[in-house]
C-alpha positions as CSV (number, residue, x, y, z in Angstrom):
1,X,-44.7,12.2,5.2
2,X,-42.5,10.7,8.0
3,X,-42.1,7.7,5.9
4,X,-40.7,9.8,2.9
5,X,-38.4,11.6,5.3
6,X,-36.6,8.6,6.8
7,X,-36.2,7.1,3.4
8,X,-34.4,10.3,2.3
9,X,-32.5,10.2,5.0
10,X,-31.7,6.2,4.6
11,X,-31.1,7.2,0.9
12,X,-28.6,9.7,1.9
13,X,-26.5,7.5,4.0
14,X,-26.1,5.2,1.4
15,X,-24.9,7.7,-0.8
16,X,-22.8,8.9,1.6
17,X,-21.2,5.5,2.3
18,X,-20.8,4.3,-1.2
19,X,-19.0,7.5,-2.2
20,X,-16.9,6.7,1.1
21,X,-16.5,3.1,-0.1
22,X,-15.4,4.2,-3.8
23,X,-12.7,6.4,-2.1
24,X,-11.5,4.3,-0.2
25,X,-11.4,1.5,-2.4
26,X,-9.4,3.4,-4.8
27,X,-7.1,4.5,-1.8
28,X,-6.3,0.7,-1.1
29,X,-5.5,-0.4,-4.3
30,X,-3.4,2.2,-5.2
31,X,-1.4,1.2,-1.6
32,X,-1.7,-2.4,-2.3
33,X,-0.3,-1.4,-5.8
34,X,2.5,0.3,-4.1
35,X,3.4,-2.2,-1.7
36,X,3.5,-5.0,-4.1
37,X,6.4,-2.7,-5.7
38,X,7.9,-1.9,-3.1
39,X,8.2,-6.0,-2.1
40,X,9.6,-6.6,-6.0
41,X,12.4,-4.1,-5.2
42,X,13.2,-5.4,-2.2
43,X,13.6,-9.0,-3.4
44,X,15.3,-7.8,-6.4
45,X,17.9,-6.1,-3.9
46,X,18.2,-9.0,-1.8
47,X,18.8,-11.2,-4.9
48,X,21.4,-8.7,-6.2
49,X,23.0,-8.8,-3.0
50,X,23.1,-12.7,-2.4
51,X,24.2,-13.1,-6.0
52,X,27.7,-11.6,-6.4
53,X,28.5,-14.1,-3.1
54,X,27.6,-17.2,-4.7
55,X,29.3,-15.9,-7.8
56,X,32.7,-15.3,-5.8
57,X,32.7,-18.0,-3.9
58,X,32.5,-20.5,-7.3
59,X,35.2,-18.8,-8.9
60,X,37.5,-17.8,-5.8
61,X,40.1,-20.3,-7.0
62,X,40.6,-19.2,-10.9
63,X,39.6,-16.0,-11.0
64,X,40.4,-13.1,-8.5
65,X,40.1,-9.9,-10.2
66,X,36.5,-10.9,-10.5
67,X,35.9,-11.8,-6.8
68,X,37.5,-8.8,-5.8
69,X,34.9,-6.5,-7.9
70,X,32.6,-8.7,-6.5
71,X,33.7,-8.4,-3.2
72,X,32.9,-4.2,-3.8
73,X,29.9,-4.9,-5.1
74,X,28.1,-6.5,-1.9
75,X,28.7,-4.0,0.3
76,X,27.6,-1.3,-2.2
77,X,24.5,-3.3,-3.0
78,X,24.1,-3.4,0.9
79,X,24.4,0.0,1.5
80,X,21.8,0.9,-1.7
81,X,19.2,-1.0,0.2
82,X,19.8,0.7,3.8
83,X,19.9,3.6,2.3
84,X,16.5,3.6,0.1
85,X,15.0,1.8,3.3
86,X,13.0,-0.6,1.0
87,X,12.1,-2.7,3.8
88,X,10.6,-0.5,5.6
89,X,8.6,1.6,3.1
90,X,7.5,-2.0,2.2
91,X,6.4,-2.7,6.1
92,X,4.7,0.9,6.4
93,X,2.4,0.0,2.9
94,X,1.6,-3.1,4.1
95,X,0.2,-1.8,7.3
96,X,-1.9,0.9,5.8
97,X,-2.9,-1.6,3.0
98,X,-4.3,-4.4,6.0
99,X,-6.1,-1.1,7.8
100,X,-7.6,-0.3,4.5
101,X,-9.0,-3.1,4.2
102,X,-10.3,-3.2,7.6
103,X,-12.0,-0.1,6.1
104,X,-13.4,-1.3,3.6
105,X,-14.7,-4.2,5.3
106,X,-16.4,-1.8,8.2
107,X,-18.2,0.1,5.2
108,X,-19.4,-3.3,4.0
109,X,-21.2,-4.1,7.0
110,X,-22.4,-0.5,7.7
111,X,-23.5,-0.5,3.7
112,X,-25.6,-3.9,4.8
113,X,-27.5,-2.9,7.6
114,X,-30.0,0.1,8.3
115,X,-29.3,2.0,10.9
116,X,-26.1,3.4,11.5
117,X,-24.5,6.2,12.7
118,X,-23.1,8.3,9.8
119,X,-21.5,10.8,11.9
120,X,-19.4,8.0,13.8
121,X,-18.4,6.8,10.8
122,X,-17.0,10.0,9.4
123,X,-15.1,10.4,12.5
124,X,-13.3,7.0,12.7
125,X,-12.4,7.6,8.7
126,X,-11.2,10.9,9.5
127,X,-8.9,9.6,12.2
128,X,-7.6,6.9,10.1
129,X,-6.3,9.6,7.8
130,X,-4.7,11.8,10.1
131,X,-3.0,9.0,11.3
132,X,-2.3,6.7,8.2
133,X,-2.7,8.7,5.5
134,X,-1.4,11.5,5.7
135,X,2.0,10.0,7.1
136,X,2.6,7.0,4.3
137,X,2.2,9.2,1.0
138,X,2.4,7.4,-2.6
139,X,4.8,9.0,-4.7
140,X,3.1,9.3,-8.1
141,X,-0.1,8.7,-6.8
142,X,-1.7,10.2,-10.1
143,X,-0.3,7.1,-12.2
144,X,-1.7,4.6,-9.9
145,X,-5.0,6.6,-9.8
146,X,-5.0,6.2,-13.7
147,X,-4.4,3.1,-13.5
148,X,-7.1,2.4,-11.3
149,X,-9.8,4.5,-13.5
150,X,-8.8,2.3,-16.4
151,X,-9.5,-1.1,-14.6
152,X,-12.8,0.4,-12.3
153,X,-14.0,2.9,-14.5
């Protein structure tokens, strides 16, 4: 009887960390998905910005009404990217991305070995969402989560 009762119990740890594993798998691509965005804007800003130099600094000699739009357009392409704070949207989703994998890895090993201490688990998870999160939010998070059903089932 005590042998059916630890295998319950072993049996319901699993569950419980697989179902934490699928979760959180899902959280971390959906962040990883985000932050490789967030990195294509923010190269495509930078090349926006670095553009209109090289452009003015070609035709500075024939052609001045064009440098002096162009001249506008840095600045403004400047002040887009401080103000939409690409970089460091793109910094915040690549820290929670590296943490959820640290996650993911932890449930790996606790998946692999016997005994371990569900409730210690639960706890550190818990933390990490209080502190990760729930501070970096995905805009659109249902799109990515389609996304990811179509690809993981």
């Amino acid at each position: 009887m005590k042998k059916k009762t630890k295998q319950n119990v072993i049996n319901f740890k699993l569950l419980t960390l697989k179902e934490f594993y699928y979760y959180y798998h899902k959280k971390q691509w959906c962040y990883n998905e985000k932050y490789k965005h967030y990195k294509r804007q923010t190269l495509l800003i930078d090349a926006l910005s670095t553009i209109p130099i090289i452009i003015s600094a070609t035709t500075a000699i024939t052609l001045t009404p064009i440098t002096t739009i162009i001249s506008i357009l840095c600045p403004a392409i400047q002040w887009i990217k401080k103000k939409t704070k690409w970089s460091e949207k793109t910094e915040n989703f690549k820290q929670s991305t590296i943490l959820l994998n640290k996650i993911l890895a932890d449930l790996r090993k606790h998946l692999r070995e016997e005994s371990c201490d569900i409730n210690k688990i639960i706890n550190e998870l818990a933390t990490f969402d209080e502190k990760i999160l729930d501070i970096v939010k995905i805009p659109n998070i249902e799109k990515f989560e389609k996304k990811y059903c179509s690809l993981w089932g």
